[in-house]
DRENDO-1510 file (C-alpha; in Angstrom, 1 decimal, always signed):
<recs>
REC; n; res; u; v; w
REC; 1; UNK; +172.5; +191.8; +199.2 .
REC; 2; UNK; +175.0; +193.4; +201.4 .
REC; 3; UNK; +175.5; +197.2; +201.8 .
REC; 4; UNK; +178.6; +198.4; +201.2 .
REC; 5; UNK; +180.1; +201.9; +201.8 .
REC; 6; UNK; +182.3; +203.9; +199.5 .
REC; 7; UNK; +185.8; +203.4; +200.7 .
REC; 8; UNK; +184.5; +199.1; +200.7 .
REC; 9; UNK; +184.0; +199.2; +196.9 .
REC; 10; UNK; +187.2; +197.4; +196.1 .
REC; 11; UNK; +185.8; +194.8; +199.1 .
REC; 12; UNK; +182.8; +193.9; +197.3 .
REC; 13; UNK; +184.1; +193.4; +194.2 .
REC; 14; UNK; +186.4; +190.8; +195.6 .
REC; 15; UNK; +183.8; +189.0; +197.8 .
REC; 16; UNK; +181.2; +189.6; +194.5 .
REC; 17; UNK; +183.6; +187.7; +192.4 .
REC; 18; UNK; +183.9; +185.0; +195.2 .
REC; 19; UNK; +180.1; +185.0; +195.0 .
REC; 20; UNK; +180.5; +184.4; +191.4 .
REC; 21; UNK; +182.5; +181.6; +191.4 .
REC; 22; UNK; +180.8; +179.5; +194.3 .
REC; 23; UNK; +177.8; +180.2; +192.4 .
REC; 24; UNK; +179.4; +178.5; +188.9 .
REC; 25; UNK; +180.9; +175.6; +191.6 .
REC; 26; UNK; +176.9; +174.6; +192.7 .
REC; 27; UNK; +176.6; +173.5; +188.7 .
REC; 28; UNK; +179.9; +172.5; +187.8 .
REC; 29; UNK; +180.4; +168.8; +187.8 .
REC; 30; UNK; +184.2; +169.6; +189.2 .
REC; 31; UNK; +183.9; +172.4; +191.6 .
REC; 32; UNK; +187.0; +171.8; +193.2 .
REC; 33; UNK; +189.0; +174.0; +190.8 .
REC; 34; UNK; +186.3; +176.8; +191.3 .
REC; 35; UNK; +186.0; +176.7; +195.1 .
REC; 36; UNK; +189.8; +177.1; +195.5 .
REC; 37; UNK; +189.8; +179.9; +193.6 .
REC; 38; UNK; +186.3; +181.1; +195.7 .
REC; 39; UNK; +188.6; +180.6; +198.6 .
REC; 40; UNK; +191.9; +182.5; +197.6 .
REC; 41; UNK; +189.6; +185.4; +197.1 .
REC; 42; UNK; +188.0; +184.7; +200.6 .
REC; 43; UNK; +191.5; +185.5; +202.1 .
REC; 44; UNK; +192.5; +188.4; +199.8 .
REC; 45; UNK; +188.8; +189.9; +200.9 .
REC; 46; UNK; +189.8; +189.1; +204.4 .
REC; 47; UNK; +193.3; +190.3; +204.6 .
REC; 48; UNK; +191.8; +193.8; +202.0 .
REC; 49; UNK; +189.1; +194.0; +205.7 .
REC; 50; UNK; +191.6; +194.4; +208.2 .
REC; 51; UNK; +193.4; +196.9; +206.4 .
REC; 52; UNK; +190.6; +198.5; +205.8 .
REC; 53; UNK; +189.2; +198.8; +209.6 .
REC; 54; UNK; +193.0; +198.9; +211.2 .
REC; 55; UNK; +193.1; +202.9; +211.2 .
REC; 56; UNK; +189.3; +204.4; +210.3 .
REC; 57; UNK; +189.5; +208.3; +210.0 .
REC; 58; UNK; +186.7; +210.4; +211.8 .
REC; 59; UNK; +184.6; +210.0; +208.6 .
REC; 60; UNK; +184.8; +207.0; +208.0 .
REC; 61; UNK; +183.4; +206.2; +211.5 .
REC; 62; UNK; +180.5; +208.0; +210.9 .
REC; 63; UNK; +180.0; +206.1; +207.5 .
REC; 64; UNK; +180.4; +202.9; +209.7 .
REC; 65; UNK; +178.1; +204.4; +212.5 .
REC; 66; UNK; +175.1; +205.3; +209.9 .
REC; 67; UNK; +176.0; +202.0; +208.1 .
REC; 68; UNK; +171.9; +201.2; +207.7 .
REC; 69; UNK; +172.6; +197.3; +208.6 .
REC; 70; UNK; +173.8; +197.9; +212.1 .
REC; 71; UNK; +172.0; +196.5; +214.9 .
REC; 72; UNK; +169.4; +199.0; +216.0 .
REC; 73; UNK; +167.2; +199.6; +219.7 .
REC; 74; UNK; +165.0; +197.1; +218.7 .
REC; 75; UNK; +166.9; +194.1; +217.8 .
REC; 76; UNK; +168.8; +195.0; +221.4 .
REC; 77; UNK; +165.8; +194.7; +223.0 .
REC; 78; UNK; +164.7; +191.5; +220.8 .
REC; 79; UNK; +168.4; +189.6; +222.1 .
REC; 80; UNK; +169.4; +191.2; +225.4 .
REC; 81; UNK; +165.9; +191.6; +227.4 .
REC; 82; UNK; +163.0; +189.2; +228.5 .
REC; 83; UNK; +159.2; +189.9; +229.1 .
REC; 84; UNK; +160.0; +193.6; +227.2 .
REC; 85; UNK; +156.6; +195.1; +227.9 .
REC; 86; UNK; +156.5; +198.1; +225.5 .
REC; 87; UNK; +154.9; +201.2; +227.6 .
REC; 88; UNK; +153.7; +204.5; +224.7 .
REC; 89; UNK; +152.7; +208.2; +224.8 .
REC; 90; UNK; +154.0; +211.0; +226.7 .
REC; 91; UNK; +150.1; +211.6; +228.7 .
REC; 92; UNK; +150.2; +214.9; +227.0 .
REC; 93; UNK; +150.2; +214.8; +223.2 .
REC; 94; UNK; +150.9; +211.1; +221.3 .
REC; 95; UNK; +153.4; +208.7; +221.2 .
REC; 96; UNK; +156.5; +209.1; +219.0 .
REC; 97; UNK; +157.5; +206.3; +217.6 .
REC; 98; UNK; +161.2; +207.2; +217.1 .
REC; 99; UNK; +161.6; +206.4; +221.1 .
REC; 100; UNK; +160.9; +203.0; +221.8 .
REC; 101; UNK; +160.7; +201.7; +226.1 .
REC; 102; UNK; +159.6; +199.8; +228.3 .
REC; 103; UNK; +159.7; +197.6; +231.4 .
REC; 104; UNK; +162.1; +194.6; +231.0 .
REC; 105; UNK; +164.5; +192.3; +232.4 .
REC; 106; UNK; +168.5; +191.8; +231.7 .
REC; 107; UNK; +169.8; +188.8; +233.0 .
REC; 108; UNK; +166.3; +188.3; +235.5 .
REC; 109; UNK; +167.2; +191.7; +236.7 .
REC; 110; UNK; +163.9; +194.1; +236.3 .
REC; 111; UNK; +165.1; +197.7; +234.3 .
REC; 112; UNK; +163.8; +200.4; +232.1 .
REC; 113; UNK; +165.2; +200.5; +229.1 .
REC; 114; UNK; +164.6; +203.3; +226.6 .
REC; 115; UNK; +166.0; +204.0; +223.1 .
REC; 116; UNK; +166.2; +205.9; +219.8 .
REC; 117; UNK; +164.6; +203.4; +216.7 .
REC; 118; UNK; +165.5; +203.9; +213.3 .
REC; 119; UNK; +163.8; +201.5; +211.8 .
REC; 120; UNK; +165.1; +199.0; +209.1 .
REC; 121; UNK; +163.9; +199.4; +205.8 .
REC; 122; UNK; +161.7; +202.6; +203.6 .
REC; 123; UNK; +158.5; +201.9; +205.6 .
REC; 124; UNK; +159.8; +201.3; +209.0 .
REC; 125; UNK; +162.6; +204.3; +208.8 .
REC; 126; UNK; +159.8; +207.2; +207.9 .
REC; 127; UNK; +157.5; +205.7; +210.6 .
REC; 128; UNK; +160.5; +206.0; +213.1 .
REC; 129; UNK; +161.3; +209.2; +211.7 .
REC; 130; UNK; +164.6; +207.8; +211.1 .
REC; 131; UNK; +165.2; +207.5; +214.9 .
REC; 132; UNK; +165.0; +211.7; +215.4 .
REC; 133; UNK; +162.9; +212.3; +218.2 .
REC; 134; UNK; +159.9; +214.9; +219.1 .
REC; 135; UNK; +159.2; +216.6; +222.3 .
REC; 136; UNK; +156.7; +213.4; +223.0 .
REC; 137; UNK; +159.6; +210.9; +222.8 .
REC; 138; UNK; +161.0; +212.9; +225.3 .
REC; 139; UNK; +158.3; +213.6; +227.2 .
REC; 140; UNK; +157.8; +210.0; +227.3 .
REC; 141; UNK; +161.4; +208.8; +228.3 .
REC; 142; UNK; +161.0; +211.2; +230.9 .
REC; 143; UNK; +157.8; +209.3; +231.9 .
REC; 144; UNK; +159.7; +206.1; +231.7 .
REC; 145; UNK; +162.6; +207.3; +234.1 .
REC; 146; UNK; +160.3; +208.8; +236.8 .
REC; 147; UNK; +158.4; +205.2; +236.9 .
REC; 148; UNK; +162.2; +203.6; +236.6 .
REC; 149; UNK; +163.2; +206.2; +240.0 .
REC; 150; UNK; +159.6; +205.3; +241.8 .
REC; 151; UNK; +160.3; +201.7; +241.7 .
REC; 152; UNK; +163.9; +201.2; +242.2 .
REC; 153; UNK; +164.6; +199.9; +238.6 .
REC; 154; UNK; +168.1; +200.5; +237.1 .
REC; 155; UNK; +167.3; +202.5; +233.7 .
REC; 156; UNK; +169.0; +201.7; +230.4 .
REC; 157; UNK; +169.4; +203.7; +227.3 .
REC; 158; UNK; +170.5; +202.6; +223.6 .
REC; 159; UNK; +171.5; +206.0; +221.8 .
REC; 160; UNK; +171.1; +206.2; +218.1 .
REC; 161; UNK; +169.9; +209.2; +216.4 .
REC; 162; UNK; +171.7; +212.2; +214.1 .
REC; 163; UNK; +169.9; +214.5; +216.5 .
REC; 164; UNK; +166.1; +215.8; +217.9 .
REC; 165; UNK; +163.5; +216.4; +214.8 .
REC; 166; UNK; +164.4; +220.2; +214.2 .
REC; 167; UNK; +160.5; +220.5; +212.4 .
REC; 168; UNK; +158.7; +223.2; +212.6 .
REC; 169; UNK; +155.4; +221.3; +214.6 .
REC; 170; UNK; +158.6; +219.9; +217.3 .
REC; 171; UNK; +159.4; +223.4; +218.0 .
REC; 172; UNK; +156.0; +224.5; +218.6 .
REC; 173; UNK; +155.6; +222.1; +220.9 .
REC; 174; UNK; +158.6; +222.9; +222.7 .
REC; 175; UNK; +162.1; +220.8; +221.3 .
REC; 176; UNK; +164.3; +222.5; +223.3 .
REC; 177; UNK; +162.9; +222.3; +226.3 .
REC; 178; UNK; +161.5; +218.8; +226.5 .
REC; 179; UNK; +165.5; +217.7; +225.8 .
REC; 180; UNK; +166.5; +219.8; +228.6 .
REC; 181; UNK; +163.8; +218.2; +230.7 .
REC; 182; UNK; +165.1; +214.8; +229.8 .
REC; 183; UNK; +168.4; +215.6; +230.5 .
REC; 184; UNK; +167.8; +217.3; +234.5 .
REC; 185; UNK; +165.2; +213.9; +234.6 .
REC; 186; UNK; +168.4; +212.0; +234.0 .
REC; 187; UNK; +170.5; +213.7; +236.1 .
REC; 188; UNK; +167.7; +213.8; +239.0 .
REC; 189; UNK; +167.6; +210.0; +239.1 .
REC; 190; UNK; +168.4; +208.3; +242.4 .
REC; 191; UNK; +168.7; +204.8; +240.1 .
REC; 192; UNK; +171.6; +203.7; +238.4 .
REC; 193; UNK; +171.5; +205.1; +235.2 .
REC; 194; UNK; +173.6; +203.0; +231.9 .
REC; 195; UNK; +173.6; +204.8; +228.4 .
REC; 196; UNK; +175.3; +202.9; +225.1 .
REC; 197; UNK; +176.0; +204.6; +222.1 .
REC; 198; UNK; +175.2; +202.0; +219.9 .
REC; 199; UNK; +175.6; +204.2; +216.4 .
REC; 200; UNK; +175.1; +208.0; +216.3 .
REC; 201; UNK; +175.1; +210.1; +219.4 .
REC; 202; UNK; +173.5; +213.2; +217.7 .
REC; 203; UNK; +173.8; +216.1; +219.6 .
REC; 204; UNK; +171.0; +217.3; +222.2 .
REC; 205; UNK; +168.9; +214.4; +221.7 .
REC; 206; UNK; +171.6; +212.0; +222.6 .
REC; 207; UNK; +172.6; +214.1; +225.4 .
REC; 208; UNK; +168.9; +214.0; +226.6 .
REC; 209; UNK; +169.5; +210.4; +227.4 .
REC; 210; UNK; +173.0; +209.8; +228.2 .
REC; 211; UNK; +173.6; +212.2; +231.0 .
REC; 212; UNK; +174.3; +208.9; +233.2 .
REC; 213; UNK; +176.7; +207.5; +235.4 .
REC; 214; UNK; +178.2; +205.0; +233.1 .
REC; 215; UNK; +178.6; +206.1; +228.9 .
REC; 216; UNK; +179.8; +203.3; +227.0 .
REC; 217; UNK; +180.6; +203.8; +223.1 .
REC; 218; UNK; +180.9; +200.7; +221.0 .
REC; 219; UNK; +184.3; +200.8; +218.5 .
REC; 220; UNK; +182.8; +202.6; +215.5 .
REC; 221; UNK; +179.8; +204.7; +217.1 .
REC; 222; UNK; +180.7; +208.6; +216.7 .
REC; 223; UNK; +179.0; +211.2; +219.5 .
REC; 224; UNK; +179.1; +214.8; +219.1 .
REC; 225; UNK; +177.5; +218.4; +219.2 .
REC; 226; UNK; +176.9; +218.8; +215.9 .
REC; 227; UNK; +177.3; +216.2; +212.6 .
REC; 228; UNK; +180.4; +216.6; +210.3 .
REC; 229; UNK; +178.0; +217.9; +207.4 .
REC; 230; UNK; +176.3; +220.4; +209.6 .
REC; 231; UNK; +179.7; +221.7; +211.6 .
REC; 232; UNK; +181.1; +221.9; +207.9 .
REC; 233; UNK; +178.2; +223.8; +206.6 .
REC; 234; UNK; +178.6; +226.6; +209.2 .
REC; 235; UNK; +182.1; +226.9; +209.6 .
REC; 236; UNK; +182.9; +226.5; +205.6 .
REC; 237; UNK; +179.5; +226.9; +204.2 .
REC; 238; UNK; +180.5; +224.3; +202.3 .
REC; 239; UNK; +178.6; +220.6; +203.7 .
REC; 240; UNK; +181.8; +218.9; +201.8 .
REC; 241; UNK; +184.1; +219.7; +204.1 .
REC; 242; UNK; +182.5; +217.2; +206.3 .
REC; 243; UNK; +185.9; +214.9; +206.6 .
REC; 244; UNK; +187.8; +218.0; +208.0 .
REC; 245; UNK; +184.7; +219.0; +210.9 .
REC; 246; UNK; +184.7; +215.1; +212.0 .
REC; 247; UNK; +188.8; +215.0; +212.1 .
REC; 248; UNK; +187.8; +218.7; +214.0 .
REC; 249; UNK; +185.2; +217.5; +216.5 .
REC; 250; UNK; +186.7; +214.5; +217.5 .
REC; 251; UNK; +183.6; +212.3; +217.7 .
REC; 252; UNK; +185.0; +209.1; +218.2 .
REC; 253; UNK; +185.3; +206.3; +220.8 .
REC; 254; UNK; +188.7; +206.8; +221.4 .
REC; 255; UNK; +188.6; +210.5; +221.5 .
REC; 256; UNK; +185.7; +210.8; +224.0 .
REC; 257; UNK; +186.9; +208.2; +225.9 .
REC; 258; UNK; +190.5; +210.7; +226.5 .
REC; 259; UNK; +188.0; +213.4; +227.2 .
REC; 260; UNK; +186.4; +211.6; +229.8 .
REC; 261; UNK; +183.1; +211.9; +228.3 .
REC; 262; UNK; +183.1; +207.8; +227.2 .
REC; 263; UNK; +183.8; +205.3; +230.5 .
REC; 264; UNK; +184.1; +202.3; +228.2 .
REC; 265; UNK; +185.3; +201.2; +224.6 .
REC; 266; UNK; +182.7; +198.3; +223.7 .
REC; 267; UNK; +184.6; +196.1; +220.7 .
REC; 268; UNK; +183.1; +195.7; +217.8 .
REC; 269; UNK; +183.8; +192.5; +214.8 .
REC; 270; UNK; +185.8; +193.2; +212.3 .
REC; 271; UNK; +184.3; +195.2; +209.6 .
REC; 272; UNK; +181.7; +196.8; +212.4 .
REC; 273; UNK; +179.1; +195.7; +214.5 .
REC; 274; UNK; +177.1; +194.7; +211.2 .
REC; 275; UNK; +179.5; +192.0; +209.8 .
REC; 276; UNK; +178.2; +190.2; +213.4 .
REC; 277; UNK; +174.9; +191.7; +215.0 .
REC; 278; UNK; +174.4; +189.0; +216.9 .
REC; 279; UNK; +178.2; +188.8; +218.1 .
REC; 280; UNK; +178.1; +192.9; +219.1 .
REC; 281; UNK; +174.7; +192.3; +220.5 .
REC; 282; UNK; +175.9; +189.4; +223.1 .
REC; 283; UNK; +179.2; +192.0; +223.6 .
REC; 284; UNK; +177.1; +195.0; +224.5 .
REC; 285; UNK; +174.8; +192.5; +226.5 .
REC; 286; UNK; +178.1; +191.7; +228.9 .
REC; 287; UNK; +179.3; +195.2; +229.2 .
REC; 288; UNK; +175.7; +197.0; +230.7 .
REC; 289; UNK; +176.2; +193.7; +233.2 .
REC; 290; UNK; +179.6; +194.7; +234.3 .
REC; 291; UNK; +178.4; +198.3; +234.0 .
REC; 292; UNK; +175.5; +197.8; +236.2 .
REC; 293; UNK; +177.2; +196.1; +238.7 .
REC; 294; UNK; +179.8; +198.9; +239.3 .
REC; 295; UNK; +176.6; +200.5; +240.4 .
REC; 296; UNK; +175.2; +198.1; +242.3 .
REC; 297; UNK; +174.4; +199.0; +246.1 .
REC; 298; UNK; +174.9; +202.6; +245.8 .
REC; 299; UNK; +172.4; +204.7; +247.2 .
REC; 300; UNK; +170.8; +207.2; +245.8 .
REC; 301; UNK; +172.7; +210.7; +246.9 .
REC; 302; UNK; +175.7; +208.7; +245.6 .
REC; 303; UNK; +174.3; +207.9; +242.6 .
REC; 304; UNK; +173.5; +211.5; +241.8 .
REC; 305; UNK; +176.4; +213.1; +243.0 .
REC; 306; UNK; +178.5; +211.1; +240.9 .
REC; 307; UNK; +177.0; +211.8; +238.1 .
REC; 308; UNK; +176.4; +215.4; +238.2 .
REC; 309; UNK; +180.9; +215.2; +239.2 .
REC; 310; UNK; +181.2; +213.4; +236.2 .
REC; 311; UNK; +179.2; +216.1; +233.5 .
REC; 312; UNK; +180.4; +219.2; +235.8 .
REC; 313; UNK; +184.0; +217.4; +234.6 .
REC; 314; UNK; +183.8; +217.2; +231.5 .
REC; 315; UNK; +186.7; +217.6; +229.0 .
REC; 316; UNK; +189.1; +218.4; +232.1 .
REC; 317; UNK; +190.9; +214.6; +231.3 .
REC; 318; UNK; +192.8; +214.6; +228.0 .
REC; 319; UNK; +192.4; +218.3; +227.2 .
REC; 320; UNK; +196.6; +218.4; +226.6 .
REC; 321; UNK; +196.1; +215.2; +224.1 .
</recs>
């Protein structure tokens, strides 16, 4: 049964009735009548979607971003990479299963790629911890990386999490400065590094990953500081107010991408990514190519020079916007 988010009530009822009828059509003796009807709500449904998705407010991305049925790191890694060999454990405490990496190949080109799980259904999500990381994911993508920058392998991230684990055991072993590790490991690598927000980019813990040359954002993902509930709760002390703090932080694609902080807009289906996984999946699968070859053949001073220009220059394009 399909998820639907609040402002898409009125859309399921429609395509629920439609439903309905095709389901009284399979044991009518004439289901023409039925189907036609099945059909006119078909295009009311459809014509109801694009009006939906032609202007989304800031919220209403972040509904779309969360939506639970989006594709997720893994089913990436399923479509886009062959002979994935999964590597685990940061060599200091345990493996966090939150961060999921590993050797691979795109296109028969070796890479790292690393990324933020959240898992798919109860079981899955608390064994991900709902794709927030611990200082061991960290530690480990930081693992990854170095091996990536030993070997010459371009290095890949899929970014999807509402943020690091802000537990009280992630703090004792030191949150704050495993993210900051991540984050100088990405900006010391001499490989070409690609990062995709593919849902949420929460705060640090996205950052601790996408500090790369090339940030692409697909249509509906939101990236930001803080999310719209928390920014609300602080500033209003009042976790409501979380439409006006995501109109406030400007969090989406098109935003960042003024701001210079996004390089590319990946297109999503109509209705989001999860009307079509396997349609976004094969989209996002084109743009790392095209991204990766903008990098290709640079060396490795250029490589880090340019990307330490492009975070030193941040929010200098499209401050007057």
């Amino acid at each position: 049964m399909a998820h639907y988010l609040d402002f898409e009530k009125p859309l399921a009822e429609i395509e629920g009735k439609a439903e309905e009828l095709r389901a009284i059509a399979r044991q009518s003796d004439d289901p023409m009548d039925v189907e036609e009807e099945a059909n006119a709500l078909d295009r009311k449904a459809a014509d109801m979607l694009k009006s939906l998705y032609k202007e989304l407010t800031p919220w209403r991305k972040c509904q779309v971003a969360r939506h639970p049925e989006r594709p997720h790191c893994k089913d990436y890694i399923d479509a886009l990479f062959t002979e994935f060999t999964p590597l685990s454990g940061d060599r200091n405490f345990g493996e966090d299963q939150a961060v999921m990496g590993g050797l691979a190949r795109l296109n028969d080109t070796p890479v790292m790629v690393i990324g933020h799980e959240k898992g798919h259904d109860t079981q899955s999500r608390l064994r991900r911890n709902f794709g927030m990381a611990r200082p061991e994911g960290y530690r480990k993508a930081i693992r990854l990386m170095e091996m990536a920058d030993k070997f010459g392998l371009p290095v890949i991230t899929l970014v999807d999490t509402p943020g690091a684990y802000p537990g009280k055991g992630a703090e004792e072993r030191g949150q704050s400065e495993a993210i900051a590790r991540s984050t100088e490991a990405c900006l010391s690598l001499g490989v070409p590094l690609v990062s995709v927000i593919i849902g949420e980019g929460g705060s640090g813990g996205a950052v601790a990953f996408a500090t790369a040359n090339r940030v692409a954002m697909l249509e509906h993902s939101v990236y930001s500081v803080i999310s719209p509930e928390g920014c609300a709760s602080i500033l209003w002390k009042d976790a409501e107010k979380m439409r006006e703090a995501a109109q406030a932080l400007r969090l989406t694609a098109e935003d960042l991408h003024k701001l210079g902080v996004c390089d590319r807009i990946i297109p999503e289906p109509l209705g989001g990514a999860q009307r079509d996984p396997e349609g976004t999946i094969r989209t996002v699968g084109r743009a790392l190519k095209q991204l990766l070859d903008e990098l290709s053949g640079k060396d490795a001073g250029t490589l880090r020079a340019d990307r330490r220009r492009k975070f030193l220059e941040l929010g200098s394009k499209g401050l007057a916007a």
